[in-house]
PDB file of N, CA, C and O in Angstrom:
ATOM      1  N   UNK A   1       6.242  55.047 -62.359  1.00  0.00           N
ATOM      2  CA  UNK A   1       7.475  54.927 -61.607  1.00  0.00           C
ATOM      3  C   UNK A   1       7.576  53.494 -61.087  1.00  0.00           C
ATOM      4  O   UNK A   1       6.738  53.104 -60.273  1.00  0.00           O
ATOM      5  N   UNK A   2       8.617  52.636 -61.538  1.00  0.00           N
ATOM      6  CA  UNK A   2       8.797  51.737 -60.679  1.00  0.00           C
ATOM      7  C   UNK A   2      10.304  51.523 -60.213  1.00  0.00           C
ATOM      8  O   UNK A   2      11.425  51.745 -60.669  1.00  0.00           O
ATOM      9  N   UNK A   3       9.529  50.768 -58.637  1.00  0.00           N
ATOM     10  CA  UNK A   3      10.397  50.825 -57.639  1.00  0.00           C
ATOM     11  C   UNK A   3      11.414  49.542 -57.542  1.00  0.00           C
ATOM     12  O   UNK A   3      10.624  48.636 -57.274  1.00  0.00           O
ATOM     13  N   UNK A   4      12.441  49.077 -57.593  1.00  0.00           N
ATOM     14  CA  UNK A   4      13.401  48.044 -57.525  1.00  0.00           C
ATOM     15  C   UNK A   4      13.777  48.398 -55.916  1.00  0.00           C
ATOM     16  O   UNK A   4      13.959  49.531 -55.469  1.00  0.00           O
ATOM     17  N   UNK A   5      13.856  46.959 -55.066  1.00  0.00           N
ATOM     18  CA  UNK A   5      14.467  46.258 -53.658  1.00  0.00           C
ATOM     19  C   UNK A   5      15.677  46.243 -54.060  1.00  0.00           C
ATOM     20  O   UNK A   5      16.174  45.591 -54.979  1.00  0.00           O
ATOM     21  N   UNK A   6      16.405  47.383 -52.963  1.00  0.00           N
ATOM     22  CA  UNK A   6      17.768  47.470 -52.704  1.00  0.00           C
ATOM     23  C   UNK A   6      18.203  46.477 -51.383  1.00  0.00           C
ATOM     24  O   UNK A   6      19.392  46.341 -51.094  1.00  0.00           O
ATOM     25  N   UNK A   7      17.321  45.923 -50.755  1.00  0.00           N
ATOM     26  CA  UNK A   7      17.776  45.378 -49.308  1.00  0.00           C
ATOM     27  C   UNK A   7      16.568  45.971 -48.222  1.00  0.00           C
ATOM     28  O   UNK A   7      16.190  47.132 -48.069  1.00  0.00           O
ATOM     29  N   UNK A   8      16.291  45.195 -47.798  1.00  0.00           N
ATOM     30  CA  UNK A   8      15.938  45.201 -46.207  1.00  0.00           C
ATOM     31  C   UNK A   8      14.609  46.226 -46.207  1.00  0.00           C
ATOM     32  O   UNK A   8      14.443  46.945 -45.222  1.00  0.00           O
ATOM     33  N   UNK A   9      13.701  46.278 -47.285  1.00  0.00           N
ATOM     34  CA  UNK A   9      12.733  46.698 -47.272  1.00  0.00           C
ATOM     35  C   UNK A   9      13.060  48.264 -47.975  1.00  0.00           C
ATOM     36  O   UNK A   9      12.355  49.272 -48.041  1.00  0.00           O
ATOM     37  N   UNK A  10      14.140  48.042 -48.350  1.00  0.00           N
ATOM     38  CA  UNK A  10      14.723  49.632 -49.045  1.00  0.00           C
ATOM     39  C   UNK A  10      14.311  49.886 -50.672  1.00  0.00           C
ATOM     40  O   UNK A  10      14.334  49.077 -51.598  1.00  0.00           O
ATOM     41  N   UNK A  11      14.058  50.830 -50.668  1.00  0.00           N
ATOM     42  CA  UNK A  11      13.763  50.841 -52.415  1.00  0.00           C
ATOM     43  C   UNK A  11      14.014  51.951 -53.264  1.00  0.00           C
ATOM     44  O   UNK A  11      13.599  53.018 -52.813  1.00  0.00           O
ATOM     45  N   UNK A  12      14.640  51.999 -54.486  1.00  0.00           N
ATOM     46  CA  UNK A  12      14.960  52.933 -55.431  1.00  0.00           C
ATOM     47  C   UNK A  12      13.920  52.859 -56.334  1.00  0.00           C
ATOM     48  O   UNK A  12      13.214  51.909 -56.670  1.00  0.00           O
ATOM     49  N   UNK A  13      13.949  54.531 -56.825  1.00  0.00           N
ATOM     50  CA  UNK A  13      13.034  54.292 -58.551  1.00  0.00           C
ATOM     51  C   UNK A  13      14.106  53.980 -59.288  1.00  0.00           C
ATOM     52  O   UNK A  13      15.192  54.554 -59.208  1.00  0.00           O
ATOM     53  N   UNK A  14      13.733  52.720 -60.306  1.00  0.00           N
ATOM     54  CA  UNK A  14      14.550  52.572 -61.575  1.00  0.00           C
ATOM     55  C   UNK A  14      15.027  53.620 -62.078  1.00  0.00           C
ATOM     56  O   UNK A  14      16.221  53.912 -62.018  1.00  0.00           O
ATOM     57  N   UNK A  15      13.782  54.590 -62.859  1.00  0.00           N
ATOM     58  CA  UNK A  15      14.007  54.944 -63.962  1.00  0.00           C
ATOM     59  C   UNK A  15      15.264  56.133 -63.652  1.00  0.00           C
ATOM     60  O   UNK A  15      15.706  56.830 -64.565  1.00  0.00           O
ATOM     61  N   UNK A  16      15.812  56.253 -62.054  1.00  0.00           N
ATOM     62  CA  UNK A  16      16.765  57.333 -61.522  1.00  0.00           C
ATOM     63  C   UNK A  16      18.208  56.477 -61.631  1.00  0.00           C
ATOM     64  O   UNK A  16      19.316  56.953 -61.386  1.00  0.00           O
ATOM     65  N   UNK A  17      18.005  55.479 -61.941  1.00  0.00           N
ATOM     66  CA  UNK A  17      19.279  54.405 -62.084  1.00  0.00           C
ATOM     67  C   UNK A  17      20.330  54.788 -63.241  1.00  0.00           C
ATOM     68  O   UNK A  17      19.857  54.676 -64.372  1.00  0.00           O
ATOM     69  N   UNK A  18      21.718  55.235 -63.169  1.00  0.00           N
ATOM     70  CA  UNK A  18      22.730  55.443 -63.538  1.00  0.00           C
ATOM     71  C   UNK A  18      23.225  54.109 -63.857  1.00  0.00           C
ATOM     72  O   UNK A  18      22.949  53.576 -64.932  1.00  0.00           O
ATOM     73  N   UNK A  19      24.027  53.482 -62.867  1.00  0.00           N
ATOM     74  CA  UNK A  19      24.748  52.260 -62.734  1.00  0.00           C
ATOM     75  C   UNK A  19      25.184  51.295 -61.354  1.00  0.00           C
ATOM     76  O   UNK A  19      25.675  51.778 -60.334  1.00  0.00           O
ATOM     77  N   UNK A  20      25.017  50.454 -61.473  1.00  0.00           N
ATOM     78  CA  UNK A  20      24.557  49.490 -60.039  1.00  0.00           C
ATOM     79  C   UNK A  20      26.293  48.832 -60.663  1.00  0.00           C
ATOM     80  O   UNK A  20      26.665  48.473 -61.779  1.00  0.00           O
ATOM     81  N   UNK A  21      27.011  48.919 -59.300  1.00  0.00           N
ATOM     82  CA  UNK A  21      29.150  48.979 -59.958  1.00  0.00           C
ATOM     83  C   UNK A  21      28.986  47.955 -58.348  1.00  0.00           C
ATOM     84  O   UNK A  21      28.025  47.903 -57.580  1.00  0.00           O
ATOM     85  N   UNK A  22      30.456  47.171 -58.267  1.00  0.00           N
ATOM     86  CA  UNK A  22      31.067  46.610 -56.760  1.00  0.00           C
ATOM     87  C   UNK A  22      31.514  47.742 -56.373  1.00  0.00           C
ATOM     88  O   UNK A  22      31.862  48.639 -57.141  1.00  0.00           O
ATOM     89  N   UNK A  23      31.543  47.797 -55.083  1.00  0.00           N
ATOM     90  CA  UNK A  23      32.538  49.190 -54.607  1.00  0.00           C
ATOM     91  C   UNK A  23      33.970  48.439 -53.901  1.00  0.00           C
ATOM     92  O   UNK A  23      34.288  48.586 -52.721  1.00  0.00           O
ATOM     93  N   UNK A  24      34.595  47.765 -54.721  1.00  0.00           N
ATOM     94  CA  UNK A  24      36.340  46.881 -54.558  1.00  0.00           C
ATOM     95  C   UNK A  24      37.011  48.037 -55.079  1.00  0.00           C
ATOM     96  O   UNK A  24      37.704  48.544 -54.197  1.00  0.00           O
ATOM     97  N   UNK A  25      37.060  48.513 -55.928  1.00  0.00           N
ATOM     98  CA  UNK A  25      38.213  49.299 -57.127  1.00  0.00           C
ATOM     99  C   UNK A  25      38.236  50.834 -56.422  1.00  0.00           C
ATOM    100  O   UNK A  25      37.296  51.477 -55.954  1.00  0.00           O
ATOM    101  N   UNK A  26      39.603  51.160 -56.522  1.00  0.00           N
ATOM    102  CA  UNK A  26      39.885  52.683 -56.372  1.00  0.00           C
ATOM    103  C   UNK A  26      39.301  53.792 -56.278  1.00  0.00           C
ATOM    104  O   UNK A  26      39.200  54.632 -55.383  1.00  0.00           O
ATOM    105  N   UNK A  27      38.865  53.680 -57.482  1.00  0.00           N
ATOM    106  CA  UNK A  27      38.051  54.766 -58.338  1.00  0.00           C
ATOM    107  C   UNK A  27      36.342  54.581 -57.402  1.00  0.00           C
ATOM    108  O   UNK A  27      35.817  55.558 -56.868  1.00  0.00           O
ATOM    109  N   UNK A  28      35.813  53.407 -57.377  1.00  0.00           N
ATOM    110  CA  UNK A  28      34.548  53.657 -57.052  1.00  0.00           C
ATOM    111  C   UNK A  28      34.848  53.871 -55.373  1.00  0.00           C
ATOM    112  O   UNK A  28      33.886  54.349 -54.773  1.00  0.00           O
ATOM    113  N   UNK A  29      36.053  53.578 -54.548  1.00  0.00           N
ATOM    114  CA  UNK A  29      36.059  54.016 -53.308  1.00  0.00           C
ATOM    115  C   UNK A  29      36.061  55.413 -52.763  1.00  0.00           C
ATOM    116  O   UNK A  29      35.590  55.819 -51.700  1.00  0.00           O
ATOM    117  N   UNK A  30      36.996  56.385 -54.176  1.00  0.00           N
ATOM    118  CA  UNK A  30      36.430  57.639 -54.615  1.00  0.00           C
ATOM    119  C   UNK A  30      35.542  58.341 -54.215  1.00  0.00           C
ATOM    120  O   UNK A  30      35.509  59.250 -53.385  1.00  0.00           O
ATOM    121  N   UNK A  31      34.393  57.620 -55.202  1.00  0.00           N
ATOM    122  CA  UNK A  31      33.184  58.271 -55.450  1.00  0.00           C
ATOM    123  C   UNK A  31      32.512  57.711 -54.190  1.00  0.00           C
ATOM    124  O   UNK A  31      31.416  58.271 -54.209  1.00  0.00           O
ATOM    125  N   UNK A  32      32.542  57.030 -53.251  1.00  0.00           N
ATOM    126  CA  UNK A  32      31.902  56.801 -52.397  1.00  0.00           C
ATOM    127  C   UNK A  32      32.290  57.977 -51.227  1.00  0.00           C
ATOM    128  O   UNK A  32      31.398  58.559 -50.610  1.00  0.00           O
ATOM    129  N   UNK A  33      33.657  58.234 -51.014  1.00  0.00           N
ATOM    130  CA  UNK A  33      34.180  59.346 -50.387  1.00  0.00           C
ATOM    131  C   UNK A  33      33.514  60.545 -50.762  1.00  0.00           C
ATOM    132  O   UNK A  33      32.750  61.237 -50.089  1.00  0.00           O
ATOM    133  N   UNK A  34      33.873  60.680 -51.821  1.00  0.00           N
ATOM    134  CA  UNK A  34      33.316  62.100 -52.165  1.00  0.00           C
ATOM    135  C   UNK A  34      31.420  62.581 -52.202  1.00  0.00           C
ATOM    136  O   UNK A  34      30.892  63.678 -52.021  1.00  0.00           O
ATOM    137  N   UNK A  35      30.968  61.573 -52.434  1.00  0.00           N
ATOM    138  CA  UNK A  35      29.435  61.568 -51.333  1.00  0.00           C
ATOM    139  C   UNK A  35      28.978  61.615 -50.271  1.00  0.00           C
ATOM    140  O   UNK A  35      28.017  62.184 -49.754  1.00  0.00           O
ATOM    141  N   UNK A  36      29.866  60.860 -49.909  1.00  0.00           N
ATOM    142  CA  UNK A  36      30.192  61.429 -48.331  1.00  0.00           C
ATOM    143  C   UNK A  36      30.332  62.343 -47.633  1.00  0.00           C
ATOM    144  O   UNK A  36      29.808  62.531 -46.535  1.00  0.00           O
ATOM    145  N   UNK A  37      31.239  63.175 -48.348  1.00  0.00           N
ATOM    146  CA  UNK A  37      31.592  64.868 -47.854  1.00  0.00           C
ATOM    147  C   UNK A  37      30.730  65.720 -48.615  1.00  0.00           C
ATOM    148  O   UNK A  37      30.675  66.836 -48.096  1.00  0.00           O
ATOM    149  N   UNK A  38      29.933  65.598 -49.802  1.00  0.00           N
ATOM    150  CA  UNK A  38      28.425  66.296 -49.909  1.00  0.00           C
ATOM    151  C   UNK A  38      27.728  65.970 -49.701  1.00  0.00           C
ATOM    152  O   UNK A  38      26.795  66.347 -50.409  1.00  0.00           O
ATOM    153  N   UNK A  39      27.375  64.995 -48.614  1.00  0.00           N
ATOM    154  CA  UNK A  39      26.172  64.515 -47.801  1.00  0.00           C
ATOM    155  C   UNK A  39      25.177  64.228 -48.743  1.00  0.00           C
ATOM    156  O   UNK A  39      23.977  64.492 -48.819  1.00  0.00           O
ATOM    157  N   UNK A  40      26.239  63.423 -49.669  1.00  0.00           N
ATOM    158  CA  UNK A  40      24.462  62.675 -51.065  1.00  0.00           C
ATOM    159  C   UNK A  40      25.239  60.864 -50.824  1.00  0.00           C
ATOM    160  O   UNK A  40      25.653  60.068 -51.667  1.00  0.00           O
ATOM    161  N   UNK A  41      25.198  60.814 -50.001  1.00  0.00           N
ATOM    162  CA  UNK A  41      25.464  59.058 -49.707  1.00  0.00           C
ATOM    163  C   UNK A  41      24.680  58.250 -49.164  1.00  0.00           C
ATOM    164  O   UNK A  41      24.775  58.360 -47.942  1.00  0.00           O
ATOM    165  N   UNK A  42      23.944  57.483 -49.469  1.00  0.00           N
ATOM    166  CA  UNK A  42      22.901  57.105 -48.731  1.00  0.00           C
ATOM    167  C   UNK A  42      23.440  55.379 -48.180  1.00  0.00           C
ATOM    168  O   UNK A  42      23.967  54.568 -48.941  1.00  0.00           O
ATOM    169  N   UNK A  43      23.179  55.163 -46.890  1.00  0.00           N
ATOM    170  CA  UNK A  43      23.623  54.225 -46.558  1.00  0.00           C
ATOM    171  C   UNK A  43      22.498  52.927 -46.185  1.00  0.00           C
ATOM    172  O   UNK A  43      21.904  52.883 -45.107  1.00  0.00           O
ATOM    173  N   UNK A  44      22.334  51.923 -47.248  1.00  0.00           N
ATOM    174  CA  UNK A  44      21.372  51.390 -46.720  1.00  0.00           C
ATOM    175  C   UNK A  44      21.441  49.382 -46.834  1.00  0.00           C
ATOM    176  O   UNK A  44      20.759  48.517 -47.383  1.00  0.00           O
ATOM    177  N   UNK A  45      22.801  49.415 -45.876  1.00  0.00           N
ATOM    178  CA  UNK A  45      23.062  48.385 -45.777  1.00  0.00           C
ATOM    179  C   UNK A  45      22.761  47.836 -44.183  1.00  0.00           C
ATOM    180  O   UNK A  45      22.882  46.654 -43.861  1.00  0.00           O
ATOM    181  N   UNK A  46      22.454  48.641 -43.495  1.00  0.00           N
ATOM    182  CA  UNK A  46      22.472  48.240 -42.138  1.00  0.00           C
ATOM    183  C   UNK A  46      23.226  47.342 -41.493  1.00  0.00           C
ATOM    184  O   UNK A  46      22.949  46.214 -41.086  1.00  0.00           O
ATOM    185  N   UNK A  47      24.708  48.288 -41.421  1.00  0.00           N
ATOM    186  CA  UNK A  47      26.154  47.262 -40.623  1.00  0.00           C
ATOM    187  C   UNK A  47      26.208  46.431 -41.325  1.00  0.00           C
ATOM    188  O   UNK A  47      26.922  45.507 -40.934  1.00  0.00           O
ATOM    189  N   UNK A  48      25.585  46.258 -42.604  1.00  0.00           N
ATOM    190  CA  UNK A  48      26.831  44.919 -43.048  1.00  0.00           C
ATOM    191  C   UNK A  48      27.532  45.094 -44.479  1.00  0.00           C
ATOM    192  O   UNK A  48      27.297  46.077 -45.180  1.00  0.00           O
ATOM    193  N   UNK A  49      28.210  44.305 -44.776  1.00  0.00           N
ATOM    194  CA  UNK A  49      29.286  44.802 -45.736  1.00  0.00           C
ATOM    195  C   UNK A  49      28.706  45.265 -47.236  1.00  0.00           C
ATOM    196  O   UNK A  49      28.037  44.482 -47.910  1.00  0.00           O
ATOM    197  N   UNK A  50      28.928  46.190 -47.546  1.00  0.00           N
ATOM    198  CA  UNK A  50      28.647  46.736 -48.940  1.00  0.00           C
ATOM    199  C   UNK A  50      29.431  45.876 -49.659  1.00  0.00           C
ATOM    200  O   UNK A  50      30.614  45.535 -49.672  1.00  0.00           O
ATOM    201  N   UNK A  51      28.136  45.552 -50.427  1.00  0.00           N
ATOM    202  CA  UNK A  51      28.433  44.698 -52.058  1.00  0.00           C
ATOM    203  C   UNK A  51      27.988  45.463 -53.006  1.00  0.00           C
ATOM    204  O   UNK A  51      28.036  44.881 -54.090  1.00  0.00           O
ATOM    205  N   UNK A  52      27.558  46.560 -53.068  1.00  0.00           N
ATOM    206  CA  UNK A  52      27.084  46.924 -54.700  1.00  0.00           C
ATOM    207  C   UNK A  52      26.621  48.819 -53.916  1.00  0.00           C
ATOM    208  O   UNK A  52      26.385  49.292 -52.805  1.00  0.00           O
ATOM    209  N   UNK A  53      26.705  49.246 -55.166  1.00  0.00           N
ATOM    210  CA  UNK A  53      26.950  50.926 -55.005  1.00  0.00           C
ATOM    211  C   UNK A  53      25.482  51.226 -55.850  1.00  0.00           C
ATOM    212  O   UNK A  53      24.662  50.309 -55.904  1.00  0.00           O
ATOM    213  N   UNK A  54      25.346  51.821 -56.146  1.00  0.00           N
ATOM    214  CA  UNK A  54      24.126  52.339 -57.113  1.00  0.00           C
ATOM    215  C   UNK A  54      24.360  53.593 -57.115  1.00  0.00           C
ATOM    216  O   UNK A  54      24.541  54.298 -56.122  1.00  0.00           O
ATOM    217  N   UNK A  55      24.365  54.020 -58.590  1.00  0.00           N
ATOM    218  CA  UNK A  55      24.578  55.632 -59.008  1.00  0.00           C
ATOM    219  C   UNK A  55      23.271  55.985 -59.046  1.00  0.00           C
ATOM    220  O   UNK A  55      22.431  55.129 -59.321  1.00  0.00           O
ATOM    221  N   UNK A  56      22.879  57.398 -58.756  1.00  0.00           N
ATOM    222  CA  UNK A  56      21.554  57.975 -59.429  1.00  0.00           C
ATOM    223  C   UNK A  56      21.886  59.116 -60.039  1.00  0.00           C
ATOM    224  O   UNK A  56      22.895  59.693 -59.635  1.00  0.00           O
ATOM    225  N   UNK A  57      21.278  59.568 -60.908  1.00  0.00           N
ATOM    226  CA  UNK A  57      20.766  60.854 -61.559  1.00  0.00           C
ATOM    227  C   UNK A  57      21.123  61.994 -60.834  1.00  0.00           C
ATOM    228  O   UNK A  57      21.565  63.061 -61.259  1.00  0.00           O
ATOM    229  N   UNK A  58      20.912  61.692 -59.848  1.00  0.00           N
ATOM    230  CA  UNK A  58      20.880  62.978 -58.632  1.00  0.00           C
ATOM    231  C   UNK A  58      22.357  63.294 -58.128  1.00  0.00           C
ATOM    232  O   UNK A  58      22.719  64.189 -57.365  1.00  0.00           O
ATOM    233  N   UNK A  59      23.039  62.406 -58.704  1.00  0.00           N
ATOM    234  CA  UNK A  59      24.428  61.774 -57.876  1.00  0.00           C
ATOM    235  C   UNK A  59      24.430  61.960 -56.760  1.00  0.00           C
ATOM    236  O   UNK A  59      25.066  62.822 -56.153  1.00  0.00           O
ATOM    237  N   UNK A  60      23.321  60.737 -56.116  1.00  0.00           N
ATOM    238  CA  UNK A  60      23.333  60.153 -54.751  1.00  0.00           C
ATOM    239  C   UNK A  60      24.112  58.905 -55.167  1.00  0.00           C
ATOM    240  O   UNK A  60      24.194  58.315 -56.245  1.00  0.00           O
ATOM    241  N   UNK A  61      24.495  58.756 -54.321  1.00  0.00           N
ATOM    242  CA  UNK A  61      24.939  56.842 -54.284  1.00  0.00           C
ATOM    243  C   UNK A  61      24.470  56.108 -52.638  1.00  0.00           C
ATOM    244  O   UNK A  61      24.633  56.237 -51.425  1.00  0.00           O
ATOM    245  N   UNK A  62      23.811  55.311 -53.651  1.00  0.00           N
ATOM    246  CA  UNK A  62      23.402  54.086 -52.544  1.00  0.00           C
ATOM    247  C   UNK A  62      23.828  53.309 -52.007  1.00  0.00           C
ATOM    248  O   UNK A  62      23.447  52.265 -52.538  1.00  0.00           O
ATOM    249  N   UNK A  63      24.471  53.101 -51.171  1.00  0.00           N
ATOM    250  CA  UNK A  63      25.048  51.759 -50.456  1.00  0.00           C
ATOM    251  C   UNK A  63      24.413  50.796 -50.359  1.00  0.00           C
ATOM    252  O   UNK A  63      23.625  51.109 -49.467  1.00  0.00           O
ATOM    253  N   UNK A  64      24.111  49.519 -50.732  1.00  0.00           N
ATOM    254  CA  UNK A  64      23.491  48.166 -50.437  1.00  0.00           C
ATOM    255  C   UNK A  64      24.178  47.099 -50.406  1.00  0.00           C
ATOM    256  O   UNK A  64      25.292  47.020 -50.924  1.00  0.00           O
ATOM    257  N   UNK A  65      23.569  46.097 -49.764  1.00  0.00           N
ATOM    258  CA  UNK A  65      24.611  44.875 -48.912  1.00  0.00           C
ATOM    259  C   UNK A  65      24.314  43.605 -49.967  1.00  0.00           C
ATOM    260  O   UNK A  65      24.800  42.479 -49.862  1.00  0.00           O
ATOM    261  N   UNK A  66      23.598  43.964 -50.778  1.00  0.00           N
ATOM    262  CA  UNK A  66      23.059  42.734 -51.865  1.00  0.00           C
ATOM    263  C   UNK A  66      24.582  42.907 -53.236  1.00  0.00           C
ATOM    264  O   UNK A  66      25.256  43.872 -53.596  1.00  0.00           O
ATOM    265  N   UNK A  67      24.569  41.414 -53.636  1.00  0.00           N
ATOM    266  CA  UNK A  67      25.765  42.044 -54.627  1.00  0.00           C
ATOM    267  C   UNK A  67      24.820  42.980 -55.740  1.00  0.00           C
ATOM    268  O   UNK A  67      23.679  43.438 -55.673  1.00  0.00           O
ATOM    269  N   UNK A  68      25.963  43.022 -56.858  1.00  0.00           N
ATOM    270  CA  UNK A  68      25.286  44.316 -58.152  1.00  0.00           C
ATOM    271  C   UNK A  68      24.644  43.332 -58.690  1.00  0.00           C
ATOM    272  O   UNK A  68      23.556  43.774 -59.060  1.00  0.00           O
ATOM    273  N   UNK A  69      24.761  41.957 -58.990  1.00  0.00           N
ATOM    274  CA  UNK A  69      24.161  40.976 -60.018  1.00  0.00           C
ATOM    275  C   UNK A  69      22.880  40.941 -59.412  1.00  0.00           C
ATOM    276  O   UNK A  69      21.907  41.304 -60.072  1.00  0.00           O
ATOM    277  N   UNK A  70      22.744  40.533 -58.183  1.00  0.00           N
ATOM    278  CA  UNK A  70      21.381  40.592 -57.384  1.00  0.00           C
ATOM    279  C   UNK A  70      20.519  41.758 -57.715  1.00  0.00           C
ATOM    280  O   UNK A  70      19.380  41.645 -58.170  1.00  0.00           O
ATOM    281  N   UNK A  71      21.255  43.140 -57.408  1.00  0.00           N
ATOM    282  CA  UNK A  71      20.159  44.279 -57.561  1.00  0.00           C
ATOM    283  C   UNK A  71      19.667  44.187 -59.147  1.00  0.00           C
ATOM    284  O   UNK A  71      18.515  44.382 -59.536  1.00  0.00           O
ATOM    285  N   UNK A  72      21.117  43.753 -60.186  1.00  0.00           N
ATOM    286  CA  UNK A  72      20.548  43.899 -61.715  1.00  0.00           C
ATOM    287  C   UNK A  72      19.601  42.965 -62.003  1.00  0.00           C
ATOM    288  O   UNK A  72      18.802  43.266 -62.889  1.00  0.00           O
ATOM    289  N   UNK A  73      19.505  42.036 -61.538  1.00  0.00           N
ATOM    290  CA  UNK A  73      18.646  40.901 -61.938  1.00  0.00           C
ATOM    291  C   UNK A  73      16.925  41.536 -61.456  1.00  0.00           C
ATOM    292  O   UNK A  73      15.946  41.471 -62.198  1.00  0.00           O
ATOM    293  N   UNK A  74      16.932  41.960 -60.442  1.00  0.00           N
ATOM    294  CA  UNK A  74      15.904  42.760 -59.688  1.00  0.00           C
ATOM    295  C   UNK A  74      15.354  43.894 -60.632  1.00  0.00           C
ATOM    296  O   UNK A  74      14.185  44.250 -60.781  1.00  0.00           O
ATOM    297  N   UNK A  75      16.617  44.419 -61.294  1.00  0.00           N
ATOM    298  CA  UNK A  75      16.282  45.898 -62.289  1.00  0.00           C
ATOM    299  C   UNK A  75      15.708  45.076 -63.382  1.00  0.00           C
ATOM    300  O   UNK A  75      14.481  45.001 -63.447  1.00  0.00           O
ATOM    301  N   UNK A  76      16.648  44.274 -64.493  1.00  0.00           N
ATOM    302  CA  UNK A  76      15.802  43.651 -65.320  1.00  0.00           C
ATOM    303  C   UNK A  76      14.774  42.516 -65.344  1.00  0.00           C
ATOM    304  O   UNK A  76      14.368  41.888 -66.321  1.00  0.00           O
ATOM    305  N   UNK A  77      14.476  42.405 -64.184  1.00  0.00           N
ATOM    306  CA  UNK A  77      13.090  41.426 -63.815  1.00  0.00           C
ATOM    307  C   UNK A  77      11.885  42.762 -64.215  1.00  0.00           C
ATOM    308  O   UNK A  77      10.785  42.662 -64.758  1.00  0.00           O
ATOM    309  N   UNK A  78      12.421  43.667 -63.836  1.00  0.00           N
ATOM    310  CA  UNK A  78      11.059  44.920 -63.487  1.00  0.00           C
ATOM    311  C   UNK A  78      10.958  45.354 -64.816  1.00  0.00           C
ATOM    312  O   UNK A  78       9.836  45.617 -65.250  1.00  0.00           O
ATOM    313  N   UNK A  79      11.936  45.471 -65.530  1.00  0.00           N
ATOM    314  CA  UNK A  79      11.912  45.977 -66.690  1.00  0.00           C
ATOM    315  C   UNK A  79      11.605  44.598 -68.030  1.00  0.00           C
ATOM    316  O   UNK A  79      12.114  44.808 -69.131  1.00  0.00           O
ATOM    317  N   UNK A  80      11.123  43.822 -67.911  1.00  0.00           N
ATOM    318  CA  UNK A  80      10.804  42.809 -68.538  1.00  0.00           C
ATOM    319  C   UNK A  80       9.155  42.537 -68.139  1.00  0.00           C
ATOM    320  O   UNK A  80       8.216  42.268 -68.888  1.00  0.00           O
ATOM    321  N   UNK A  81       9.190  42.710 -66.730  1.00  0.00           N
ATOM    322  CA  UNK A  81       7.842  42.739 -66.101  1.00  0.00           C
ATOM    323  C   UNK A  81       6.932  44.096 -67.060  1.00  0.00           C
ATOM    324  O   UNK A  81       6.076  43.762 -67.879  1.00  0.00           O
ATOM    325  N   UNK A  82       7.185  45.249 -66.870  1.00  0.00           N
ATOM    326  CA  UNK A  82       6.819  46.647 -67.435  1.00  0.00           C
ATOM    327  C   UNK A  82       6.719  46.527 -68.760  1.00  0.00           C
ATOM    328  O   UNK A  82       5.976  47.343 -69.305  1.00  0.00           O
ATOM    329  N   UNK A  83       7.521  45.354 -69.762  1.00  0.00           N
ATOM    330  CA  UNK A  83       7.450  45.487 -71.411  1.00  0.00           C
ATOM    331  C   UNK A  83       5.887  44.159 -71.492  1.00  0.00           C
ATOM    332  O   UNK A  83       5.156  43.919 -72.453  1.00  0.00           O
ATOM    333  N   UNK A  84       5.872  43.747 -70.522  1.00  0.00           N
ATOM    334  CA  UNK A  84       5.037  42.891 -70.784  1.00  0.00           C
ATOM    335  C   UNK A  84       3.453  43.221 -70.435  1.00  0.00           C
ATOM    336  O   UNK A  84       2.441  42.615 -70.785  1.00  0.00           O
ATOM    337  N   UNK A  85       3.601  44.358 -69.649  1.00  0.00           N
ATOM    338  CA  UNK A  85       2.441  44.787 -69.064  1.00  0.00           C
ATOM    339  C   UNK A  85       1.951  45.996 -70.317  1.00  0.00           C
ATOM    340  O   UNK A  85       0.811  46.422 -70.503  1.00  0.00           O
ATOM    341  N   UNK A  86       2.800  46.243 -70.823  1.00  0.00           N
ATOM    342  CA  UNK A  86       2.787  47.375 -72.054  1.00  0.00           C
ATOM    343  C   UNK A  86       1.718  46.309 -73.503  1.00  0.00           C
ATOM    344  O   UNK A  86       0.694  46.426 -74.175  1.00  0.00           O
ATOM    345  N   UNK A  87       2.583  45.574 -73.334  1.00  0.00           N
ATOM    346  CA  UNK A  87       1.855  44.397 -74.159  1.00  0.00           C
ATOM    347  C   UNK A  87       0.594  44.499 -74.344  1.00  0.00           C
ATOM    348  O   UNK A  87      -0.172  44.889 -75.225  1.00  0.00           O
ATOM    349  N   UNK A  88       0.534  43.893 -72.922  1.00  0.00           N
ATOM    350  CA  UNK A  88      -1.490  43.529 -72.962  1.00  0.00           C
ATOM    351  C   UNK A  88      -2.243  44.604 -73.077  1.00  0.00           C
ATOM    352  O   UNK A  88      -3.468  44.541 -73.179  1.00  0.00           O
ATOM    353  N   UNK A  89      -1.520  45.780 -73.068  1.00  0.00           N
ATOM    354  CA  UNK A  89      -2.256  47.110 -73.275  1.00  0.00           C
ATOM    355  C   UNK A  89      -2.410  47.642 -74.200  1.00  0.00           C
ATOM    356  O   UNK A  89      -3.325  48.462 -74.282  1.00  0.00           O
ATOM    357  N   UNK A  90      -1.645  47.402 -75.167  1.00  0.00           N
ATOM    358  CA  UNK A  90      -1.193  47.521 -76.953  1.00  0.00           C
ATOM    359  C   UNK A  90      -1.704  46.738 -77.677  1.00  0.00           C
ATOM    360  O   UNK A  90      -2.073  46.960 -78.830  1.00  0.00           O
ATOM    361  N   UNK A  91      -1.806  45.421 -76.898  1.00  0.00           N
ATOM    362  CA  UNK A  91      -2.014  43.803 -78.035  1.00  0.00           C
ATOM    363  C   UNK A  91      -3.812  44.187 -78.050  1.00  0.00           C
ATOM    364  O   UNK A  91      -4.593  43.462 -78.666  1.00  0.00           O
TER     365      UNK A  91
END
């Protein structure tokens, strides 16, 4: 299992990762509502402005204050990190 930094010492498992979206557009203000009212919203920006949403598997959605490019860069750092560690174990 590895874990990707959502913010502020917060952390998701990757491999539960759907899609890391802006929450600007209609549609994803939506889906942020409607998590809301089934109490699968997780809020983990601490008061400050949401830049990036994160879907899971579970259809929780994450709130985080980092933009989406930030968290993706974070996702495929880990996942480049993990093909390489596969490596030395194979090679």
């Amino acid at each position: 299992m590895s874990l990707i930094n959502i913010g502020f010492g917060n952390t998701v498992n990757a491999s539960r990762i759907i899609a890391i979206v802006s929450p600007d557009s209609a549609p994803i203000k939506r889906i942020i509502e409607e998590a809301r009212n089934s109490k699968k919203l997780i809020d983990a920006t601490y008061g400050r402005r949401t830049r990036a949403l994160i879907i899971m598997d579970s259809e929780h959605v994450i709130l985080s204050s980092h933009n989406p490019e930030t968290v993706g860069h974070r996702f495929d750092d880990r996942e480049e990190c993990n093909e390489k560690i596969k490596g030395e174990y194979n090679g």
